[in-house]
C-alpha positions in Angstrom: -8.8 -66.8 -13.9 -12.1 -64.9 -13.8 -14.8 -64.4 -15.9 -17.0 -61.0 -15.4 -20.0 -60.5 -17.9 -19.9 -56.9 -19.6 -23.9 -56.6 -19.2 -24.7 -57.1 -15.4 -24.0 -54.4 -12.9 -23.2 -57.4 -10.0 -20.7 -58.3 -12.2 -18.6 -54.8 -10.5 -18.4 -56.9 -7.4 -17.3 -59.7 -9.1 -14.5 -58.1 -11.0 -13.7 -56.1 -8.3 -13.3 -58.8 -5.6 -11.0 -60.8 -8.4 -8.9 -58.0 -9.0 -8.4 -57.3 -5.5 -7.7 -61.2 -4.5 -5.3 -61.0 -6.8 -3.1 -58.1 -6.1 -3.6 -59.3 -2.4 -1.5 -61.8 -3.3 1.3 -59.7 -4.2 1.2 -57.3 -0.9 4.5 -56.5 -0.1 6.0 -57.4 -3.5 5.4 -54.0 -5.0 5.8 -50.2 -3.8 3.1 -48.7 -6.5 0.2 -49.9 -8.8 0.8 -49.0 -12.7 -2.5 -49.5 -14.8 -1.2 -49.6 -18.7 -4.2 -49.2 -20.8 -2.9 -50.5 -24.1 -4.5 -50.1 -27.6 -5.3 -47.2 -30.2 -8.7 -45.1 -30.5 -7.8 -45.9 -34.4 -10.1 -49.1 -33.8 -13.0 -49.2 -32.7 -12.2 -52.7 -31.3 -9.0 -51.7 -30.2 -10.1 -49.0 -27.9 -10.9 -50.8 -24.7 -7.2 -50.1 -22.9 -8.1 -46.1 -24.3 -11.4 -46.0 -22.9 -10.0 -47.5 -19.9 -7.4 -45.7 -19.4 -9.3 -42.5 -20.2 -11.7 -42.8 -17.3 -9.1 -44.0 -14.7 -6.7 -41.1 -15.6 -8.7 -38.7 -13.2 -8.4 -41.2 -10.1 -6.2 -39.5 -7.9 -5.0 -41.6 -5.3 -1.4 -42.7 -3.3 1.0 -45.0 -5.4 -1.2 -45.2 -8.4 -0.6 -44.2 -12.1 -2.3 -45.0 -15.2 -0.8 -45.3 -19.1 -2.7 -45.1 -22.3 -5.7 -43.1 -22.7 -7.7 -41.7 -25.7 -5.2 -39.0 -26.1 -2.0 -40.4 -25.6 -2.6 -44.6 -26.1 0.1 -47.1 -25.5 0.3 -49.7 -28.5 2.5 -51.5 -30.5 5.0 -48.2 -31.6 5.5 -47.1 -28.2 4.3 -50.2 -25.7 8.6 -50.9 -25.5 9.5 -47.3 -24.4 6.2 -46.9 -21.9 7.3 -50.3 -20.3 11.1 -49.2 -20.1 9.7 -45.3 -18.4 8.2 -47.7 -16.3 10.4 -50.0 -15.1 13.1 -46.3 -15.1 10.1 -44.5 -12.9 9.2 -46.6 -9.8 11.2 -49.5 -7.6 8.8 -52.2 -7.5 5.9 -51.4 -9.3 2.5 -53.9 -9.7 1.7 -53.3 -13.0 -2.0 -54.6 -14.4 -2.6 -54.6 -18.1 -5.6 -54.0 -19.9 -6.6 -54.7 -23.6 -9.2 -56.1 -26.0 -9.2 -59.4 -27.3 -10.6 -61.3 -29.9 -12.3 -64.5 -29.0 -15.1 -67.0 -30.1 -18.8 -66.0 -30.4 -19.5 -67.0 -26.9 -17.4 -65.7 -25.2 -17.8 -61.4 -26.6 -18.3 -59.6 -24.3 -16.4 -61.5 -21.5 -13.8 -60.0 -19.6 -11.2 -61.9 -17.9 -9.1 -61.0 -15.2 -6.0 -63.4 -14.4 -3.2 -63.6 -12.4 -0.2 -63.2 -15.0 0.8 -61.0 -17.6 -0.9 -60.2 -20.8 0.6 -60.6 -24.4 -0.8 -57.6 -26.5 -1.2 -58.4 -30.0 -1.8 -61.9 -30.2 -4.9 -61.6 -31.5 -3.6 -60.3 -34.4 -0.4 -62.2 -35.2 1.7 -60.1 -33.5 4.5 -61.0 -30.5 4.9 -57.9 -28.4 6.3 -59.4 -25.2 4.6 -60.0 -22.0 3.2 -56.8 -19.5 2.1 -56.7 -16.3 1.8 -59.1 -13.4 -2.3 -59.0 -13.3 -4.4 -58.7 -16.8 -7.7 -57.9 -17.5 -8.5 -58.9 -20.8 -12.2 -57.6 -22.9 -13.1 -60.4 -25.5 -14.6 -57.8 -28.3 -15.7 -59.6 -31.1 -14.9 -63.1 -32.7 -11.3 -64.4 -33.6 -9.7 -66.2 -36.3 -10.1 -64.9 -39.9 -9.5 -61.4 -41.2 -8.5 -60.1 -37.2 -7.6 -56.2 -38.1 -11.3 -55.9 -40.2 -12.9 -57.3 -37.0 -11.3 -55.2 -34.9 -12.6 -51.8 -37.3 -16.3 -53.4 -37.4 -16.3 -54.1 -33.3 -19.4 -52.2 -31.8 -18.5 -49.4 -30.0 -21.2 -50.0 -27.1 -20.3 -53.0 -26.6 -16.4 -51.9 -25.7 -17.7 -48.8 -23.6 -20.2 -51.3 -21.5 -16.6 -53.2 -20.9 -15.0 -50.6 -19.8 -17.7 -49.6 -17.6 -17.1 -52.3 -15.5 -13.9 -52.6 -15.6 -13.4 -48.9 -14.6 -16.0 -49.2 -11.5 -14.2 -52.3 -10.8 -10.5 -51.3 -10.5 -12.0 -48.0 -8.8 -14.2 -50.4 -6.3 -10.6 -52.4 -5.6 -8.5 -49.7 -5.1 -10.9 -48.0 -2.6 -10.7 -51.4 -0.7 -6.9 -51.2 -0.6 -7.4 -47.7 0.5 -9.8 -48.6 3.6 -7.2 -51.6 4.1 -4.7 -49.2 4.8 -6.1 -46.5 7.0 -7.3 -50.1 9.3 -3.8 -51.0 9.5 -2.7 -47.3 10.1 -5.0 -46.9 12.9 -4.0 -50.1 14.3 -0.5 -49.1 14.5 
């Protein structure tokens, strides 16, 4: 598990070389990388995976696909379906899932990047199943007492300075696997 701080540029690196460690350790156990951005732009707390999603959409790279955006979100109503499409569309796909959390006070802003699946909803009472293999996880605003009004009264800086860094850190990891690659291409 990794902490990254939502305010400090050096913290791209840090994401980044977290993110990459970890899907390092699943080479060869997956064909494509799926990013599913999950939340709603219906909350302004909610929208991290949107925001996310939004910005990675226009990455166009090999074996890689993003769900949820700003326009077409993945959350609770659909999250079932865009997992089963997913699991229909490729063979072995690495999937990484992103979403806000709530936390306690020390810990907003935080994101956290682990090696295992997320479990959407949680914060808010609900049980929507696991997703992914990696998460990467935006602590928004504080937990434990009226969770939905929190999540409506969550700055919205605060979420787009999250998904700054998590945007330029996915894109930082990927271009790594990328260069990885092309080295083992030309030493073919």
């Amino acid at each position: 598990m990794t902490y990254v701080a939502h305010y400090q540029s050096k913290e791209i690196n840090k994401a980044s070389d977290a993110l990459l460690n970890y899907i390092e350790d699943k080479r060869g156990d997956y064909s494509d990388i799926v990013i599913v951005c999950i939340g709603t732009d219906r909350s302004t707390g909610d929208s991290l995976g949107p925001l996310v999603g939004e910005k990675l959409k226009r990455v166009k790279k090999p074996n890689f696909k993003v769900y949820g955006n700003l326009k077409e979100p993945v959350h609770a109503i659909n999250l079932n379906s865009t997992m089963d499409h997913i699991k229909n569309t490729y063979s072995k796909p690495l999937i990484i899932a992103i979403d806000a959390s709530l936390g306690s006070s020390n810990g907003v802003g935080k994101i956290i990047i682990r090696d295992e699946p997320l479990r959407p909803g949680a914060g808010v009472n609900k049980d929507l199943g696991e997703v992914g293999d990696i998460s990467i996880t935006g602590i928004v605003n504080v937990g434990g007492f009226m969770e939905y009004f929190v999540l409506q009264n969550t700055r919205l800086h605060v979420v787009e300075q999250m998904a700054g860094v998590i945007v330029k850190g996915v894109k930082k990891a990927l271009k790594q696997i990328e260069l990885q690659v092309e080295q083992q291409v030309r030493a073919i």
